[in-house]
N, C-alpha and C positions, 0 to 999 in steps of 0.2 A: 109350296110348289110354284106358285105364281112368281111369286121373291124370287124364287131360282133361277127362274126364265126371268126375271129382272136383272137379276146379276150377272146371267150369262151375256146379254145384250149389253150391257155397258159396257163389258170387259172388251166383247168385240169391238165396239166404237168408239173407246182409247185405241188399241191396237191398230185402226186405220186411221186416229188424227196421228198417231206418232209417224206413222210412213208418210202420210201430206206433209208432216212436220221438216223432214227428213228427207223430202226432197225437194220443198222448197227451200231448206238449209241450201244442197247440193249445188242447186240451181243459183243461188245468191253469191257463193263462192265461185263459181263461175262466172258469172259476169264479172265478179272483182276483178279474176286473174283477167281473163282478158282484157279489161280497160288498161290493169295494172303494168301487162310484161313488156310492155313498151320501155315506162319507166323502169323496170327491172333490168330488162337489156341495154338499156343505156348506161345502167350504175355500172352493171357490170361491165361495158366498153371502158367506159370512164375508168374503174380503177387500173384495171390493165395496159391503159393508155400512161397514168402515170404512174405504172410500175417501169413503163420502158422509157419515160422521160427519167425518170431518177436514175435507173442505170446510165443511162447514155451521158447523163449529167455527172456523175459518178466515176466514168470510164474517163470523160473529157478532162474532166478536171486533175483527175490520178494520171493523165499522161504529161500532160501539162507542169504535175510537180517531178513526175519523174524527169521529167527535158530540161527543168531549172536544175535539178542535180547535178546529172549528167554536162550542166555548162557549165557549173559549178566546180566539178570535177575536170574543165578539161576534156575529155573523153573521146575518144574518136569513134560517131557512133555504126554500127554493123548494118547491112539491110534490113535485119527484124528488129533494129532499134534498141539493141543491147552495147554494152561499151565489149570493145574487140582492141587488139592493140593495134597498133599507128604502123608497124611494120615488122620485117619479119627479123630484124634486130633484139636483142636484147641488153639493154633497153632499146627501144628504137631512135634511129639518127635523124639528123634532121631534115633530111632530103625526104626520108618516108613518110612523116610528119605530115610535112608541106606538102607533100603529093597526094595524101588520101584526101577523096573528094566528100566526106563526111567530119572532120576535122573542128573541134570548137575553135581551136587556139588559130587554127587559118582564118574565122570568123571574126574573133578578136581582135587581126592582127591590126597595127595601125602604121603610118607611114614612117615612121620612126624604126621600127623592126625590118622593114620592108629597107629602108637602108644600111641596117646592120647585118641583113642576109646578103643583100650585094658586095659589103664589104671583106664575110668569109667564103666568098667564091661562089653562092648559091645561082644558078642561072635564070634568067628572066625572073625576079622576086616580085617585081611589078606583077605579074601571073598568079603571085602565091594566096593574096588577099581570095576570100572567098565574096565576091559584090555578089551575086545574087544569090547567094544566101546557101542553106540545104533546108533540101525536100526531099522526104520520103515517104513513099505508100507503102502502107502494110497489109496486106491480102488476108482476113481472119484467119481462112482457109488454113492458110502458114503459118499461124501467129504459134511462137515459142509456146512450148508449155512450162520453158526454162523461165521466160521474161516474170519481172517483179507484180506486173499485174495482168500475168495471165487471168485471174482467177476472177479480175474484176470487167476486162474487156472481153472473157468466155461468156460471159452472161447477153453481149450484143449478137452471141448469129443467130438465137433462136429470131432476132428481128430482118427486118430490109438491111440492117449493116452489112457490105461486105468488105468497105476498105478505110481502114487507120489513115489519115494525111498526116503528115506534121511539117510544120513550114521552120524556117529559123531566118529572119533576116535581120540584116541593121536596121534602127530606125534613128532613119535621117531627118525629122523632121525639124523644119527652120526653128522653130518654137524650143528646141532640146538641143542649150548651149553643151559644148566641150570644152575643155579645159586643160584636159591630163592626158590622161594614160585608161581615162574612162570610156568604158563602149556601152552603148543604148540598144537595147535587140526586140523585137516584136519575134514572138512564140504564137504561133496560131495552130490548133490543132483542131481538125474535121472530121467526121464521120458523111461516109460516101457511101450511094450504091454501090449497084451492080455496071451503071451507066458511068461509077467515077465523078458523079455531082453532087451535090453536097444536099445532105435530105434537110427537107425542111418539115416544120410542123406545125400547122397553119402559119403563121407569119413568121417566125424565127428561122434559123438555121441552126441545126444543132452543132454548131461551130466554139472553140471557147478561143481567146486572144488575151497574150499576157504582155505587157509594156516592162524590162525590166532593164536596173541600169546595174554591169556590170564594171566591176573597182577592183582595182589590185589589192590584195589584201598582204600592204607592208607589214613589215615587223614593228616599226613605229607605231602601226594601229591598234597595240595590244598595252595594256598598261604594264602585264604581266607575264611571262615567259617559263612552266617550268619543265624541267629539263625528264622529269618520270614523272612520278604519279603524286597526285595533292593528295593528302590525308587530313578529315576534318575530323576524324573519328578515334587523334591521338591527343594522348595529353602531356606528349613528351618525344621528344627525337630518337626513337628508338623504332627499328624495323621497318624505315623508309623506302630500304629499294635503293640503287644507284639514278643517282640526279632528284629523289623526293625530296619533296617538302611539307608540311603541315603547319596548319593552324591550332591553337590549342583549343581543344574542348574543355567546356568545361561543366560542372559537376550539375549545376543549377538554373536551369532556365530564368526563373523569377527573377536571381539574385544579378546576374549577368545582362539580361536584356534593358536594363535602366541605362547601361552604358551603350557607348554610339560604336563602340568596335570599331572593325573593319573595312569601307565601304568601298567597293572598285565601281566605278561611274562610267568605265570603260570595257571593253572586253579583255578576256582575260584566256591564254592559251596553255592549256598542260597537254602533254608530250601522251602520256600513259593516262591512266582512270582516276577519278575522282574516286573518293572513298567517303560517305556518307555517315553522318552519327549513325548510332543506334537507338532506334523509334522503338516508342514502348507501346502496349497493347493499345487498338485503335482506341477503344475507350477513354484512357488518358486523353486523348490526343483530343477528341471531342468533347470532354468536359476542360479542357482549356486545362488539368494540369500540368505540374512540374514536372519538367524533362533536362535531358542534358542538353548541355547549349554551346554551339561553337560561335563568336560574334563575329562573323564576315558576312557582307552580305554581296552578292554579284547583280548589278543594277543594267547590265550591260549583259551580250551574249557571251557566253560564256563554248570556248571550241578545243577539241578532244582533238589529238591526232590520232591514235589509235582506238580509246575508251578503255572501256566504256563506264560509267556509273555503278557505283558499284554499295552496297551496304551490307554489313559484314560480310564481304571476302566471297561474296557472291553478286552476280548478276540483278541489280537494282530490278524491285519487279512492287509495283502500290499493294499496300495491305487489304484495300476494296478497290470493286467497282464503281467509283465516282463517287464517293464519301466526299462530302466538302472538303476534309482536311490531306485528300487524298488524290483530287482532280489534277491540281499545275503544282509545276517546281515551285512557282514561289507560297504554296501552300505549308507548306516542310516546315514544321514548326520547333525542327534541331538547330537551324541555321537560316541566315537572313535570306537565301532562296534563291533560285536561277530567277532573274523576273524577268528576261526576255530570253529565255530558250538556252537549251545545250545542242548544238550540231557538231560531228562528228566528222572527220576525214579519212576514219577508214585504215589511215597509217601514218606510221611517226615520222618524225622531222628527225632525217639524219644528222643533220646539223647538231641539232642537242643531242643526238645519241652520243656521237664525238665528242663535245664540248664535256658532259658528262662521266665518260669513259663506259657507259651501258654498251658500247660499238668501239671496238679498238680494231684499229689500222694498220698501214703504214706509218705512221705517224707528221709530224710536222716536216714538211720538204726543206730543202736548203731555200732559206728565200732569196739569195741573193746569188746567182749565177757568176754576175759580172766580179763581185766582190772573191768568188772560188777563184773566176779564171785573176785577178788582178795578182791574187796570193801562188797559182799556178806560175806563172812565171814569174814572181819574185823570186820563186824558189831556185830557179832554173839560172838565173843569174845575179843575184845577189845570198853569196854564201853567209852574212851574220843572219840571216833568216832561219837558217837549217844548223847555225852552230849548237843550238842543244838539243838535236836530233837523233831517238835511239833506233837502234834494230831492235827489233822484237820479232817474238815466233810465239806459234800455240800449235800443238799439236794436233792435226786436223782428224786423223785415224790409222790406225794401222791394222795389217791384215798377214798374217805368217810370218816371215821375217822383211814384210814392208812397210815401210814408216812413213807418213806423209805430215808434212808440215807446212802453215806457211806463214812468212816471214812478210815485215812488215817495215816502213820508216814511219817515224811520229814525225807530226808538224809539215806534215806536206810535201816532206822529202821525197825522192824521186829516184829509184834504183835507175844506172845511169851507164846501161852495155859501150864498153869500152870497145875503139874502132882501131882494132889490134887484132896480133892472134893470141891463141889462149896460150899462156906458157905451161910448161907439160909440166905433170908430177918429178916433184927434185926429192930425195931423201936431203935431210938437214944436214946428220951427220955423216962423215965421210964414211969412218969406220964400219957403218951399219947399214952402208950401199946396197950392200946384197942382202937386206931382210925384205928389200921389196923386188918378188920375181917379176912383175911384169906391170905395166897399164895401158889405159887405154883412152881416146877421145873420140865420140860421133860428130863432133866439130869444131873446128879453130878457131871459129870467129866468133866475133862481140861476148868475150867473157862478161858475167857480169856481178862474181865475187871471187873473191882468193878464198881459199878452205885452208887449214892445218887438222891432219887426220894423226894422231898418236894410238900404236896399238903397243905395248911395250917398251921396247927400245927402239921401235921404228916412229920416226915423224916426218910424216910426208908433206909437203906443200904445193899449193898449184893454184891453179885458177878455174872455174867451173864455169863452163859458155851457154848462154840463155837456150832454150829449147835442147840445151845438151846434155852428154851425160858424161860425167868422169870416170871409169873402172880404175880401182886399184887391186892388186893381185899380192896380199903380202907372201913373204917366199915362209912355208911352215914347213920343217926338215925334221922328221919323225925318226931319222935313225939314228940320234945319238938316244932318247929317249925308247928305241928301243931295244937296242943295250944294253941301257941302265937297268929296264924292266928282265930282259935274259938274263942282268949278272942277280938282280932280286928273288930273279923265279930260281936262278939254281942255288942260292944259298936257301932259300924256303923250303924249297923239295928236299937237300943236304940236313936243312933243321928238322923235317917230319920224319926224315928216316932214324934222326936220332930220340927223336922223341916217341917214335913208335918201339924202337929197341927196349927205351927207358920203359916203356909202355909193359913191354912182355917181362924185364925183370920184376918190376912193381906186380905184378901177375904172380909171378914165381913165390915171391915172400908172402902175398897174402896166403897161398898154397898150404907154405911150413908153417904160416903164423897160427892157420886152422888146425893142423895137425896135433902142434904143441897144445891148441887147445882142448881138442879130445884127448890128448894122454892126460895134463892136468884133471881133466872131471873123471878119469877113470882111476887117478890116484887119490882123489878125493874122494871117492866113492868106497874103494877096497879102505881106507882109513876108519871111516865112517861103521865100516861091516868088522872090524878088526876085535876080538874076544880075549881078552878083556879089553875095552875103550883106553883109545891112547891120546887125550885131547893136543896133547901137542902135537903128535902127525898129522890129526884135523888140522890145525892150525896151520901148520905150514903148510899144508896140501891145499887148502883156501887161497894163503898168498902166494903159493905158486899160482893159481888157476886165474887168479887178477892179473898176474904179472902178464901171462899169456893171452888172456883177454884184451888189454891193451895196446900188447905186442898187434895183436890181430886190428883192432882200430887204426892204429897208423899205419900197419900196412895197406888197409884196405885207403885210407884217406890219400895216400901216397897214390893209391894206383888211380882214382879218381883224377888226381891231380895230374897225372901222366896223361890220363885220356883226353882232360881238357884239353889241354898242350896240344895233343894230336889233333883234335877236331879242331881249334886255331889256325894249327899250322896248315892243315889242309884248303881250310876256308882261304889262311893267305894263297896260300900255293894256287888254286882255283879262281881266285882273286888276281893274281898277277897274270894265268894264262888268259883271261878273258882280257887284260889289258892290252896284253903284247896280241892276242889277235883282233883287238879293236884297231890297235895301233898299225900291225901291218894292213889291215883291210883301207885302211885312213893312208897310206903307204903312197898311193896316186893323187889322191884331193886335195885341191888346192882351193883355198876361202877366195872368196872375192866382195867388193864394194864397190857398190854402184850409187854415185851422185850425181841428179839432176835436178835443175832446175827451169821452172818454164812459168811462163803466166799462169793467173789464175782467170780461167775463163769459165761460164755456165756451159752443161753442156746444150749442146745444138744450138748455141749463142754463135754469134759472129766472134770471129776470134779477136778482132778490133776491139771490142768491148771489153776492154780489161784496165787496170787500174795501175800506174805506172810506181803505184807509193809499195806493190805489193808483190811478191813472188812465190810460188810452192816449190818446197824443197821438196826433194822424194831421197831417202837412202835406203837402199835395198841389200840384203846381208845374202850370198848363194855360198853356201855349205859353213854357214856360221859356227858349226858344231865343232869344228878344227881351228878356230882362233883361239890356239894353245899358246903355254910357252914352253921351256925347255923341261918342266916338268911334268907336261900333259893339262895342265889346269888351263880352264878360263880365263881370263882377264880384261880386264871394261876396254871398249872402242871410244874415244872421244871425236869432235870434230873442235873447230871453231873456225867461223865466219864473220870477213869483212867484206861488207858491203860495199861495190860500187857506187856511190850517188853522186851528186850532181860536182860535187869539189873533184871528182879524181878528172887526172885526162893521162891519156895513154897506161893507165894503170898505176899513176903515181896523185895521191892529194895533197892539195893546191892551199889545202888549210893546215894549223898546226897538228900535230900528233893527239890523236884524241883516241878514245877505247869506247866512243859513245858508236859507233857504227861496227860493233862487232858484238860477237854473242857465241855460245859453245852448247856443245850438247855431247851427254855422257850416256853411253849405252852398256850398261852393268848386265852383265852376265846373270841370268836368272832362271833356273833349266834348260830347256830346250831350246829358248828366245832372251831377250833382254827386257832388262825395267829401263826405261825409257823414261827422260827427263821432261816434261807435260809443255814446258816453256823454256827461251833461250836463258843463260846462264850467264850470269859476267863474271870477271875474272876473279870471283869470291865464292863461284858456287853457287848465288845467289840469283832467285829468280831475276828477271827482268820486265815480267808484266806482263798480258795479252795483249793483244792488236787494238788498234787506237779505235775511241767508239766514233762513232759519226762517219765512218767513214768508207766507201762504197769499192769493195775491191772490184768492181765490173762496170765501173764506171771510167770510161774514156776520156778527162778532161781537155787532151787536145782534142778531141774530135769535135765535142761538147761545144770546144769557145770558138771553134771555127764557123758557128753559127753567130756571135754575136756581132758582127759587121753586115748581117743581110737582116739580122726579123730581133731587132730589138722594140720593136713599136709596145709601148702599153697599153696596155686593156686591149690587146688583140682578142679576133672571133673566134671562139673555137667550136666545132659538134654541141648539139646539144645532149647529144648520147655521154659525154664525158660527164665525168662525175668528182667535185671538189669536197663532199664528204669527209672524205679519210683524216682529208687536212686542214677539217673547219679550224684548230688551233689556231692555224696560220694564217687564214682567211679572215679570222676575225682581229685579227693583230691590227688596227690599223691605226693605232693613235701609240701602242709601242709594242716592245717586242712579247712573246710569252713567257719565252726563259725571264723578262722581265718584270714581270706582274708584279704589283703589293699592295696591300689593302691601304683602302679608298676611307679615307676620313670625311666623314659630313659631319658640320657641327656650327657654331654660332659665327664663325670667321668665314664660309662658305654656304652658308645653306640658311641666313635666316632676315625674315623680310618683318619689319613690325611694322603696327595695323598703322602707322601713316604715312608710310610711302618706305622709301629708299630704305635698302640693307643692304647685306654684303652677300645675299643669293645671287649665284651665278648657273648658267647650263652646262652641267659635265657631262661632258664626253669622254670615257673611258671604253677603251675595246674590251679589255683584260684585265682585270682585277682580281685579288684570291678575297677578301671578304671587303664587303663596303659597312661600314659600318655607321651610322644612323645615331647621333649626339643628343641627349637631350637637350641643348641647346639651339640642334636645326627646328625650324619650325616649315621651310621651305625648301625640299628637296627636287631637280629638276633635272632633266639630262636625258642622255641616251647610256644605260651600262650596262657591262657582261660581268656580273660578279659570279664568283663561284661560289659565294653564298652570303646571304642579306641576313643582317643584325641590325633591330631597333632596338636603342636600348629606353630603359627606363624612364620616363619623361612626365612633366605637370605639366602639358597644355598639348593641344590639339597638331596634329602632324596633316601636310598636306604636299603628297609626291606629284610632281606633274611630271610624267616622262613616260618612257619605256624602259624595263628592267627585263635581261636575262639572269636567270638565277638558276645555275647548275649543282649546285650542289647543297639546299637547301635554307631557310630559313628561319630564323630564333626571334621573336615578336617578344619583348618584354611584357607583362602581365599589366603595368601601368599604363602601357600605349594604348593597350586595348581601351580602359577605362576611360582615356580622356581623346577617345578616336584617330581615326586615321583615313583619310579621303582621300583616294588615289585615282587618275586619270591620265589621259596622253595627254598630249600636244592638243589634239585634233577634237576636247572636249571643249562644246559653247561658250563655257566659262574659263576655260585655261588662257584662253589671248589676254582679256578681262584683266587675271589676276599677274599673268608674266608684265604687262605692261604696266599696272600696279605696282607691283615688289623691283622694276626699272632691271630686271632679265631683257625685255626688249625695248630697245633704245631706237630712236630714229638716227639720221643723217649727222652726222656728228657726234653722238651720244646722244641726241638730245630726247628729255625726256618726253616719250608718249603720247602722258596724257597732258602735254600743253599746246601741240601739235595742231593746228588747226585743219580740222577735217575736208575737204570738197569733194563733193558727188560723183560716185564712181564712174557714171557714164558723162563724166566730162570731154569734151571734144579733143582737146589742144591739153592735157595733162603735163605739165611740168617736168623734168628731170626728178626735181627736188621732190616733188611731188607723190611720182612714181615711187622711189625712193624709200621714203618714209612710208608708203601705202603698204613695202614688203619689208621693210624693218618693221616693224611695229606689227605685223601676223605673225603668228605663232610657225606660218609655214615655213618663215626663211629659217628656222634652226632644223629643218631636214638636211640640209647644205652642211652641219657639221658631220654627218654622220652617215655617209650613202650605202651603207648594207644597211642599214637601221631600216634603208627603203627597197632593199631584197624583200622577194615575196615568200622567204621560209627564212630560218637560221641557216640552210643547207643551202652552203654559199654559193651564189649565181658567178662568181670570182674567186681565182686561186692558180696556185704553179700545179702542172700535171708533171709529176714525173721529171726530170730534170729541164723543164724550161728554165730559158732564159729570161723570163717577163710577164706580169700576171695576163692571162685569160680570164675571159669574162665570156659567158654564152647570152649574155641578155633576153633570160626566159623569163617570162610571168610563171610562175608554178601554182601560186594560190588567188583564190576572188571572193569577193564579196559580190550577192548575189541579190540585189533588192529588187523589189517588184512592187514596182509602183500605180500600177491598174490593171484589174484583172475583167475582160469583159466577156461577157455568154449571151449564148442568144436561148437559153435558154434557164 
């Protein structure tokens, strides 16, 4: 008992140390927290603080790359800082351009533009530069939800931001030489209150500032040009695409990468998408095996006009999140790798779409105006010019019984309206005077061909007057014809009645034929029944009954044949009155033909706009169905045409007798209309050929060369809205013609430099070439070229291109070039001056070589002629000078004919840039 009361007492006095226990616990944690939440409420300021420093940091920075773009691009940019077009033009002009007060290309512009905008009429161009730059605020409030980084400057209004700044100016400082065509621009972009001051955050300003130098980005700046899409993922020139190219893949990484391949140490431009090997499971890729291998490697940026990147036939997308062999281009362990980047343009280079034929045109313009107008009037007065000059016609359409054709002179001849009156339709022959009833003329003057019309025995002749028409009316006289058809119809009707008579006797005898044959079987029958049998009465009573059965066959056949007879004659009889009443209903109608001829003009065109080499005939048939002859029948309408040109005067030519300026056309009776001859005819029946190609039937060449004594200047201004596109062909013609192209030989007589000095490498310069092909004996390839497609062939030693190559229509790399490499670059690479003036490509003042040249310090006071001289002989720069589209900022020519000028235009546009950024500064 006592124990118990022991027990129960301890148990109480655990029970109260555990609650002292338990609230001096309480109590301990209390004071912690309280010493503690200081500290606690500070971490927590703190990370919140630099959760809105990283945004803002974040936001600055992504606006900053989007404003390098967007200058990058040109762009003309909107209030809420989106690209908007330049004006309400399409494309827009150049006055729009120049007038929008957000404008990159007004930022750009430099004094050199600024006198080629005065030069095409622009007013006050002095005005057009933008000096104080652009500025724009953007109000969160407003902010696009359209814009590219809505999503990263929506994250600032939960803060004090309320406004975007963004600045754009030149930077002019003394320190930041120019030289070119290059501009230097300061980007500053701010985050503002609500007061429009720039927040700070204890000392900084959350401000970011970018230094970046803007550069025309020539054609020259590319090593390589292609015209569609590169393929690294072929191992053979199949299924390229128009204007692709590819490099071979190949089977074996291991076995492949020992060789130096293909190295471009420059940038490199394709039109369309990149097409990547195919990458095998990441794994491979991470234990470093064998894969397929293409050997080119892009050491230089590498720029997309359209894109994009692509690996099997799909949008390029990394097989991990940040896997070593998965992080940068030049990770890619199929090919030697982007090692400074791919950027993208967005859209193709018209220029090679053309050069290509991916984009077809109008095609090549005439390039020579003055050369049309010199042959224009040679034509006009010097006849051996036009002595082997044909007419020709093609048949433009017809429509019921109207025929349209038009007719044409080869070699520039000149339909040539005689200042006469037209002489009227003559029948030829006397005798056949009266087969033509009547004609007619809408005007007498300026004939400007003779016709001979033959319908039968009628041949008409005359003269045909420009804008006019000629009616002939030949005389058709139906009543001897129907006559002839009454004396037909009444012997026809005379022959039914006889053959109907024949009819009912042939009737009659089949009648008796039957009769005798029933008596025959009924004497054959009583025979038969006869007591005692008498075979011989059978007998005869059988060939009686034959003979009668027969009798009954030709009668019946006879009478068949009667009925034919009838039903003929009836048909004819039926047959001739349907004639003779076609023929009196035809009793009044009289045919007619209508010839005119008039220019060929567009419609709603100025009617001036027409072509003096060319004329539409029209011949029109009104009740064609009565160009009978005396027996009712059809019969073909001919014409034939001599042309007026420039030999005839007063309707007689001044050259000998020739058949080349005439031509015929046959209209063959064909049901209801005629088969019409497609082209003129000469005097064998024989075509004579369509209309002459090249040649512009709406085109006014007086009108045309009546310009060439006021605006023949070259390299006039034109819009920038005009577009020379169509006829990059021609545009890039500039060393010869295109009809003239032929492939381009490099090989040890032009192209090769050994390792101590002097060779026979030279810098070509080719506009237009169909294949260049590439020697195993060049070892030294250089130049500016437009091949339409690049062959290296098979080669033992090392190949090294210093140029710029356009290549439209693909590429063939021998499998040995690969093996023993290929180092390609521009002009404009560190080492290219080095080796041009090495291999004596650039020569100083006399020729003389280079590198014996004795050098002096660039910033010399009083520099020399000779000096000067040699300083731009001997840079790689002075060979831009062979070649000035090479220094166009696309393929898509800045120069070209529009439409029939007389003289090339030039809009002198920068289109493309390089955009480097040479310091980037934040205040935070």
């Amino acid at each position: 008992m006592k124990s118990c009361r022991s027990m129960g007492r301890s148990v109480l006095n655990n029970r109260g140390s555990a609650f002292v226990q338990a609230l001096v616990a309480v109590g301990v944690v209390g004071v912690m927290i309280y010493f503690l939440s200081p500290t606690v409420i500070k971490h927590r300021s703190q990370v919140t603080k630099t959760a809105s420093i990283i945004t803002a940091r974040l936001a600055l920075h992504s606006m900053v790359d989007y404003t390098l773009f967007g200058i990058r691009q040109r762009w003309c940019f909107s209030e809420s800082w989106m690209q908007e077009s330049c004006g309400a033009s399409t494309p827009p002009k150049a006055v729009e351009i120049l007038s929008h007060p957000r404008s990159v290309e007004r930022l750009l512009m430099k004094q050199e533009s600024v006198d080629f905008l005065r030069a095409i009429g622009i007013a006050n161009p002095e005005k057009v530069p933008l000096e104080d730059g652009i500025s724009q605020e953007i109000n969160l409030a407003n902010f696009s939800t359209m814009h590219p980084v809505y999503k990263i400057v929506a994250d600032l209004k939960g803060y004090t931001v309320e406004f975007i700044q963004i600045q754009i100016t030149r930077d002019v400082r003394a320190a930041i030489p120019e030289y070119g065509r290059e501009v230097y621009l300061k980007v500053v972009v701010r985050l503002l209150n609500s007061q429009k001051k720039v927040i700070e955050v204890g000392s900084s300003k959350l401000e970011t500032t970018s230094f970046v130098g803007v550069y025309p980005r020539e054609v020259g700046s590319f090593a390589l040009l292609v015209a569609g899409d590169l393929r690294l993922d072929k191992e053979s020139a199949s299924d390229l695409g128009v204007g692709g190219a590819y490099f071979k893949q190949h089977g074996s990484r291991e076995q492949t990468i020992k060789y130096p391949g293909l190295t471009f140490e420059s940038p490199v431009f394709v039109n369309g998408a990149i097409h990547l090997p195919k990458a095998p499971d990441l794994a491979v890729d991470i234990a470093e095996g064998d894969t397929v291998y293409t050997p080119v490697t892009f050491k230089d940026k590498v720029i997309l006009g359209y894109g994009p990147i692509k690996r099997e036939n799909v949008e390029f997308r990394p097989r991990s999140a940040g896997n070593q062999v998965d992080q940068f281009w030049s990770n890619i362990r199929q090919f030697g790798g982007f090692q400074k980047g791919v950027e993208v343009d967005g859209e193709r280079d018209l220029g090679l779409d053309y050069l290509s034929g991916y984009a077809t045109g109008a095609g090549n313009p005439n390039a020579n105006l003055m050369a049309l107008c010199k042959r224009h009037e040679d034509r006009k007065y010097n006849l051996n010019t036009t002595a082997n000059s044909q007419l020709t016609g093609a048949l433009l359409s017809k429509s019921g019984s109207k025929y349209n054709y038009r007719l044409a002179l080869t070699d520039g001849n000149l339909f040539n309206p005689q200042t006469k009156e037209v002489d009227k339709p003559t029948v030829r022959n006397f005798f056949s005077s009266d087969l033509l009833k009547d004609w007619g003329l809408t005007s007498r003057a300026t004939p400007v061909s003779k016709f001979k019309m033959r319908f039968g025995n009628l041949e008409v002749e005359g003269e045909v007057p420009l804008d006019g028409t000629v009616t002939l009316e030949p005389k058709i006289d139906l009543r001897p014809l129907e006559r002839s058809i009454e004396r037909q119809l009444s012997a026809a009707e005379a022959g039914l009645d006889d053959a109907r008579r024949d009819l009912n006797q042939a009737a009659r005898a089949v009648e008796r034929a039957r009769r005798d044959v029933n008596e025959a079987e009924d004497d054959l029958e009583r025979a038969r029944n006869r007591v005692p049998a008498d075979p011989a009465r059978v007998s005869q009573a059988r060939y009686n009954l034959n003979n009668a059965q027969n009798d009954l066959r030709n009668a019946e056949a006879e009478k068949n044949r009667q009925e034919q007879q009838v039903e003929n004659s009836e048909k004819r009889v039926s047959e001739l009155r349907g004639n003779l009443s076609e023929v009196r209903s035809n009793m009044g109608i009289q045919p007619k033909i209508n010839i005119t001829m008039k220019n060929p003009v567009k419609a709603g065109d100025n009617p001036e706009n027409t072509n003096a080499s060319f004329k539409d005939l029209e011949i029109k048939f009104e009740n064609g169905h009565v160009l009978v002859n005396s027996n009712g029948d059809r019969i073909p309408v001919s014409f034939e045409f001599e042309a007026f040109d420039v030999a005839y005067y007063k309707g007689y030519s001044m050259r000998p007798w020739s058949n080349n300026n005439r031509g015929a056309l046959v209209f063959n009776p064909d049901g209801g209309g005629f088969d019409v001859s497609q082209t003129l005819l000469d005097s064998r029946g024989q075509s004579k050929g369509g209309l002459p190609e090249g040649e512009d039937p709406y085109v006014n060449l007086d009108l045309a060369c009546k310009t060439l004594g006021t605006n023949t200047s070259a390299f006039a201004g034109t819009d920038w809205s005009k577009s020379f596109a169509p006829n990059s062909k021609h545009s890039w013609s500039f060393t010869n013609k295109y009809e003239d192209r032929k492939d381009l030989i490099l090989d040890g007589g032009n192209a090769y430099a050994p390792p101590g000095g002097m060779g026979t490498a030279v810098f070509h310069v080719v506009s237009m070439a169909k294949t260049c092909i590439i020697e195993s004996s060049a070892n030294l390839v250089s130049g500016f070229l437009n091949c339409e497609k690049l062959v290296i062939r098979s080669r033992s030693s090392k190949l090294r291109i210093i140029g710029s190559i356009i290549v439209s229509q693909g590429i063939e790399i021998d499998e040995q070039a690969y093996k023993h490499g290929i180092v390609w670059s521009t002009i404009y690479h560190p080492m290219a001056t080095f080796e041009l003036r090495q291999s004596g490509i650039l020569k100083g003042l006399n020729a003389q070589d280079c590198t014996t040249i004795n050098r002096y310090p660039v910033w010399h006071p009083y520099p020399s002629m000779r000096d000067v001289s040699n300083l731009y002989k001997c840079n790689s720069l002075s060979l831009r000078a062979k070649a000035d589209p090479f220094r166009w900022t696309a393929v898509d020519p800045d120069c070209g004919l529009i439409n029939n000028s007389n003289s090339t235009m030039c809009k002198n546009r920068l289109m493309r840039f390089y955009v480097l950024e040479v310091s980037r500064e934040s205040g935070i």
